[in-house]
Every structure is written in C-alpha cells, then in structure tokens.
C-alpha positions as CSV (number, residue, x, y, z in Angstrom):
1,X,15.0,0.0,-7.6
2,X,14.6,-3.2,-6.7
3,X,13.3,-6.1,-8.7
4,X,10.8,-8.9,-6.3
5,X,9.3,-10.9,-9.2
6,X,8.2,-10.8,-13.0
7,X,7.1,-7.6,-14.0
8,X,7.4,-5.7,-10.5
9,X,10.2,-3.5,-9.4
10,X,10.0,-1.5,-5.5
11,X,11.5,1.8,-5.7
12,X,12.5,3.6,-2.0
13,X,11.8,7.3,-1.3
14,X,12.6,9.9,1.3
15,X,10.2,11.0,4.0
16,X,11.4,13.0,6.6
17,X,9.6,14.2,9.8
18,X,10.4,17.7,10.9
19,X,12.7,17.7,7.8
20,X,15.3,15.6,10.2
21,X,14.5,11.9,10.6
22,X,13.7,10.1,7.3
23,X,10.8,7.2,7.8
24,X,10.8,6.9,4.3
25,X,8.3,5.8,1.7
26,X,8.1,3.8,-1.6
27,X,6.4,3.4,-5.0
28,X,6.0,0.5,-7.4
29,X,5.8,-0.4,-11.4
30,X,4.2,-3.1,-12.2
31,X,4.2,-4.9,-16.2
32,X,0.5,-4.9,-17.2
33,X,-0.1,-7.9,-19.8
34,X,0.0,-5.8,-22.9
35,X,3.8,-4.3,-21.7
36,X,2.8,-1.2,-20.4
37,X,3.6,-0.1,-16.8
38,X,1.5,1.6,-13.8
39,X,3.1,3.2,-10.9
40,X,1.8,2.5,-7.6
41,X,1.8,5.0,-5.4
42,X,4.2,8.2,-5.8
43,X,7.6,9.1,-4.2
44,X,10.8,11.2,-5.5
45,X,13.0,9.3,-7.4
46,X,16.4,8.7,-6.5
47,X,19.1,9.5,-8.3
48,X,20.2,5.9,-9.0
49,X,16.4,4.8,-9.9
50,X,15.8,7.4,-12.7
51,X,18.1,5.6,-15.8
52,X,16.6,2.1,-15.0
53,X,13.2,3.4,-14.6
54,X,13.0,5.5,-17.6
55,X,15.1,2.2,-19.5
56,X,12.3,0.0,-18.8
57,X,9.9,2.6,-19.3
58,X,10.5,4.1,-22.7
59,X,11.5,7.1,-20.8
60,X,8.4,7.2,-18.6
61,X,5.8,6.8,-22.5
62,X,4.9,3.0,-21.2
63,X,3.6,4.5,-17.9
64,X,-0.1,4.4,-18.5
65,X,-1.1,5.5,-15.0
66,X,-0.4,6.3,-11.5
67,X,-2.7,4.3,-9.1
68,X,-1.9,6.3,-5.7
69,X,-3.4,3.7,-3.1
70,X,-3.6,5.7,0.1
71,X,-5.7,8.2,0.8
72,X,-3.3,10.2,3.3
73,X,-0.2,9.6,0.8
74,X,-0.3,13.1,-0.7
75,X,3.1,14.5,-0.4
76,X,4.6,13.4,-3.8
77,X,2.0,13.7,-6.4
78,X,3.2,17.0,-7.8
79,X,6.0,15.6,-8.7
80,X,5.4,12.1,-9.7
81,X,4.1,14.8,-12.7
82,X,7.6,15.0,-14.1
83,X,8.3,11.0,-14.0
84,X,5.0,10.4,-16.2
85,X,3.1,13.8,-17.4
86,X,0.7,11.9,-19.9
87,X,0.0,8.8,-17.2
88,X,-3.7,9.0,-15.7
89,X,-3.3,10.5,-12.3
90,X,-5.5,8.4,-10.4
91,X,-6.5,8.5,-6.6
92,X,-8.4,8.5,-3.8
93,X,-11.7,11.1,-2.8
94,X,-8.4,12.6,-0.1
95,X,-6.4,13.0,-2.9
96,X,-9.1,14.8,-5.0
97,X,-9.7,16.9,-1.8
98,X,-6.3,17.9,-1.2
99,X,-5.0,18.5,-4.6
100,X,-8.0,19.7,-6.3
101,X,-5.4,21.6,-9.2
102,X,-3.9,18.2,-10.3
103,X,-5.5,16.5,-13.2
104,X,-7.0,13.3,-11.8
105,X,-8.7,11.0,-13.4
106,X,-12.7,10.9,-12.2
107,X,-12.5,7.2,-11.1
108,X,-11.1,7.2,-7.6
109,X,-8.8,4.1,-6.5
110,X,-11.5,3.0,-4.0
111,X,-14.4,2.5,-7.0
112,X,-15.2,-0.6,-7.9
113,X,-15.0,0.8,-11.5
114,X,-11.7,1.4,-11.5
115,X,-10.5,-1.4,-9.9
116,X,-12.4,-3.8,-12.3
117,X,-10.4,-1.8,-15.3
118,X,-7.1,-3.0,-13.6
119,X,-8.3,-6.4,-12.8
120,X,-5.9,-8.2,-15.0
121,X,-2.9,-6.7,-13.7
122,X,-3.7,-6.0,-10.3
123,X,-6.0,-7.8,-7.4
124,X,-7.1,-5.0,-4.6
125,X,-8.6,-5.0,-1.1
126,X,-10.0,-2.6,1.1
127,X,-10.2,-3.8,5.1
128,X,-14.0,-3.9,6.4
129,X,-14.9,-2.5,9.7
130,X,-13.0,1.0,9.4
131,X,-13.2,4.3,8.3
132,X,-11.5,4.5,4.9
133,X,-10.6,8.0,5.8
134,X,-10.8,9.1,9.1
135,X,-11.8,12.3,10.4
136,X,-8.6,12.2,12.5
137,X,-6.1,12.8,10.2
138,X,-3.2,11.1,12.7
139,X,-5.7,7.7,11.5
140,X,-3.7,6.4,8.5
141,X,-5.3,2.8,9.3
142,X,-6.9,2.0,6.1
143,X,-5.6,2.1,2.3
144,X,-6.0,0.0,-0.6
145,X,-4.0,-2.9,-1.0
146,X,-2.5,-4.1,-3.9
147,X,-1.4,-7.5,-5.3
148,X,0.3,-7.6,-8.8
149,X,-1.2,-10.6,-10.5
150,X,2.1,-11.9,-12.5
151,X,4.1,-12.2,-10.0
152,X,1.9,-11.7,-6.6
153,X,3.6,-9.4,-4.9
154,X,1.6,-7.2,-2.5
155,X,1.8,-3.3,-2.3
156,X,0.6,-1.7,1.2
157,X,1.0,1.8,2.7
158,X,0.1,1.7,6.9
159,X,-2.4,-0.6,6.6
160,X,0.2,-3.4,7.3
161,X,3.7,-2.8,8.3
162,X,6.8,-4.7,8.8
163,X,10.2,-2.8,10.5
164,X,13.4,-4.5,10.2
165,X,16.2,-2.8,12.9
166,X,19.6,-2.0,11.0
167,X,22.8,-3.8,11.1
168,X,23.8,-6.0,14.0
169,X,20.1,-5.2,15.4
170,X,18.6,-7.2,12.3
171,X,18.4,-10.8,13.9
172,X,17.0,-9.5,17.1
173,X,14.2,-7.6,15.5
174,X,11.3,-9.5,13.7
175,X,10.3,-8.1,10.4
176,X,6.8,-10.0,11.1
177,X,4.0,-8.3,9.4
178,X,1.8,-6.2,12.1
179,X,-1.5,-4.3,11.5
180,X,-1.1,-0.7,12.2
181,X,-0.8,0.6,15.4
182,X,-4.3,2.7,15.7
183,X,-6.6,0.5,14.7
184,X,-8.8,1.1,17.6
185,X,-9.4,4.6,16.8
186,X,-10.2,3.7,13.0
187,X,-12.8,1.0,14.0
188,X,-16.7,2.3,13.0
189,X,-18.6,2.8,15.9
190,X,-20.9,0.4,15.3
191,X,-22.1,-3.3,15.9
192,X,-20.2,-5.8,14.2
193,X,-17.2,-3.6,13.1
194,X,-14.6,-5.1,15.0
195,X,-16.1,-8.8,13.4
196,X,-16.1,-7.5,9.9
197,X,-12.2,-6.0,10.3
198,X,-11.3,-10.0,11.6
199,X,-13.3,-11.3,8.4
200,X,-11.6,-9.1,6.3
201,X,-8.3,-10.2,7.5
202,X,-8.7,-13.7,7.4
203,X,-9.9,-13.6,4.1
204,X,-6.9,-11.6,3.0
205,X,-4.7,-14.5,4.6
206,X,-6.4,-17.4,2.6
207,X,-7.4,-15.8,-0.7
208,X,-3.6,-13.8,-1.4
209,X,-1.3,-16.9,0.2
210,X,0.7,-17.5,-2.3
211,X,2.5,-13.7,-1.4
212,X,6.2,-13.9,-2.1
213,X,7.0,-10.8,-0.9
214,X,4.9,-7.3,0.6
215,X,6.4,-4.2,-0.3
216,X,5.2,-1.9,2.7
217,X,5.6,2.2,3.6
218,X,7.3,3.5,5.6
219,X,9.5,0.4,6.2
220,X,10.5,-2.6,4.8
221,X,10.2,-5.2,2.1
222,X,9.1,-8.2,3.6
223,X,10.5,-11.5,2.3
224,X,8.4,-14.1,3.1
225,X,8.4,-18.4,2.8
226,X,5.7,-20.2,1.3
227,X,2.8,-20.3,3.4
228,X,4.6,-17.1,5.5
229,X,1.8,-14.1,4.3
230,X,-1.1,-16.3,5.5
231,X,0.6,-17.3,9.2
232,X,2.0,-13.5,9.4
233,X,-1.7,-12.0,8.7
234,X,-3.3,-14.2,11.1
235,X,-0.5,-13.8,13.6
236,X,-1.0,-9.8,13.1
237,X,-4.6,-10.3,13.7
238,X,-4.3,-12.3,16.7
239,X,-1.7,-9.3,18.3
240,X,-5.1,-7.1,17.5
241,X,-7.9,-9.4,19.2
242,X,-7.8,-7.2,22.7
243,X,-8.3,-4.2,20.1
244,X,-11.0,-6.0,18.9
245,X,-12.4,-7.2,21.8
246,X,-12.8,-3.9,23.7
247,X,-14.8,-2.6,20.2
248,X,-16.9,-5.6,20.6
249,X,-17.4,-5.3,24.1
250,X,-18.6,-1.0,23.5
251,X,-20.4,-1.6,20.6
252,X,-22.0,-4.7,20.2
C-alpha cells in the first residue's frame, strides 16, 4: 500500500493468466473532503495491506463506496464485499451485466449523474471516438479515468499503460506512458472517430498537467516530472497517429 500524495494510497493485486503468470492489478482509496474514503477499482488485498487499510479506514466503516472504473475489470468484486460490505458498489452497465447478484448501486460509473456526485473528490474522463465496451471482449481499450482532486493523482485501467522491466532491465526499459495496444479495433466505425479519440487526448494532456503520478493496471506506477503527463500523453498519441490515420483514411 503505497502512499503517492495527500489523501491517496495505490494498493497492488494478483492477476494471473492461466493461473501461472501474474500481470497483476491494483485498486485505490482516495480521502474525500469530509474524511471518508472511496475505493477505486477492486483487487484482493494483500496480506501486508489489510492492517494499514482497515487503520486508516476505521476498519473498512469510512469506505463510503467502491467506484469500479473499468468495464472489463470484473474478477474481484465478490470480494472487494468483505473489505467494505456497507460501501455503495458502484459500476459500469458490464459490471451490471456480469454480476447481476451483486448489490450495485443504479448509477453506473459512466453517468454523468454519478460522476457529478463525486465531483469534489474526483475529476473523470471517458476517451471519445471508441466503443466504451466492445463487442470483442479481447477490446479492453476504453475505461474511465480517474484523477483524485487533492492531490492529482490519476487512476487508469488499459486505457493508458506504463511497463517498467525488473532489476538490471529497469534503465533500459522506458516506463513512458502508451495508449493501449488495440486501439484500432476499438475505434467507431464511423467519420470523424479517429479525430475525436486525438481531441480527447489532447485535451486530457492540457486540462490534467499538473499529474504527479498515474497509477495504471496491469503495470506500473508512473512517476512523472512537472510538465511529464502532458509530454507523455501527447508522445503516446503521436506513437498512435498511423492507427489513426488508417481509421481516417476507411472511414472518413
């Protein structure tokens, strides 16, 4: 459980594919203004993060909700139950579909409703130009992304990702924020898409730049320098323009 800024703590998970390698994943609490918590996202605890979390917690009482941010996240929300059984299970129209047994809330993390009832504690952003959930469930492009106000640190699942090699590999291997690897299979078939994901993006660079760190699934925390989230998302845009181009160039 690590701490990136006032009132925001990153906590790692296990993921593991074919129950062998372990891509892991990640959750967040972040302070609300009044000093209550939410949890963003939903993972297994470690053994080593359940006494801090329940410290700063009240034993999991101060946890007023669980905001899970992407739609193809689904894995741990059983038993995110047991961290916080009286939080507001909140999530996406996926996570409705999927778990239809669970008590979630009826505002889904995409309406506009719920994200103006968390506006004081949290910005959020949805990219333009791509399906929010595809019909190809390998597509995990799009989420919603999360910026804790107090202290500006940005939550993302796929959406944006950032792999840092281990050990001696470290300096050799650029942590540098990318844009997720299928993006040309989540694009809308449809004039002006591609335009409207590049709008989006730039945006996102100019209107969150002040980004200390991004706390991104299933990889890394990324560190970054002042100015760093704005040159790393339009240097992860610019790696995407061919992607862009050749949607532009299909459909209008």
């Amino acid at each position: 459980m690590r701490r990136l800024g006032e009132g925001f703590w990153n906590l790692r998970g296990d993921f593991r594919i074919a129950g062998l390698i372990n891509i892991g994943t990640q959750m967040s609490l972040v302070r609300r203004p009044g000093g209550r918590f939410l949890l963003i996202d939903s993972c297994e605890l470690r053994e080593e993060d359940r006494q801090p979390l329940h410290a700063l917690t009240d034993g999991g009482k101060a946890i007023e909700a669980v905001i899970n941010v992407h739609p193809f996240h689904t894995l741990h929300c059983r038993s995110i139950r047991a961290v916080a059984p009286h939080a507001r299970l909140i999530g996406t129209q996926r996570h409705h579909d999927k778990l239809p047994d669970l008590p979630w809330d009826p505002l889904r993390t995409e309406d506009a409703a719920l994200q103006a009832e968390f506006a004081d504690t949290l910005e959020f952003s949805i990219p333009d130009g791509v399906d929010f959930i595809s019909d190809d469930e390998s597509v995990h492009v799009s989420s919603v992304l999360t910026r804790h106000r107090e202290s500006g640190v940005v939550h993302v699942d796929d959406t944006l990702n950032s792999f840092e090699a281990p050990g001696l590999l470290k300096p050799l291997v650029s942590g540098r924020l990318r844009f997720h690897p299928m993006l040309a299979k989540a694009l809308k078939p449809e004039p002006g898409a591609a335009d409207a994901y590049a709008e989006w993006a730039r945006d996102l660079a100019g209107r969150w730049s002040g980004t200390p760190a991004v706390c991104t699934a299933h990889s890394a925390i990324r560190d970054l320098d002042e100015g760093g989230w704005r040159s790393e998302i339009l240097n992860a845009l610019s790696r995407v323009e061919k992607t862009l181009e050749k949607h532009r160039a299909a459909h209008g």
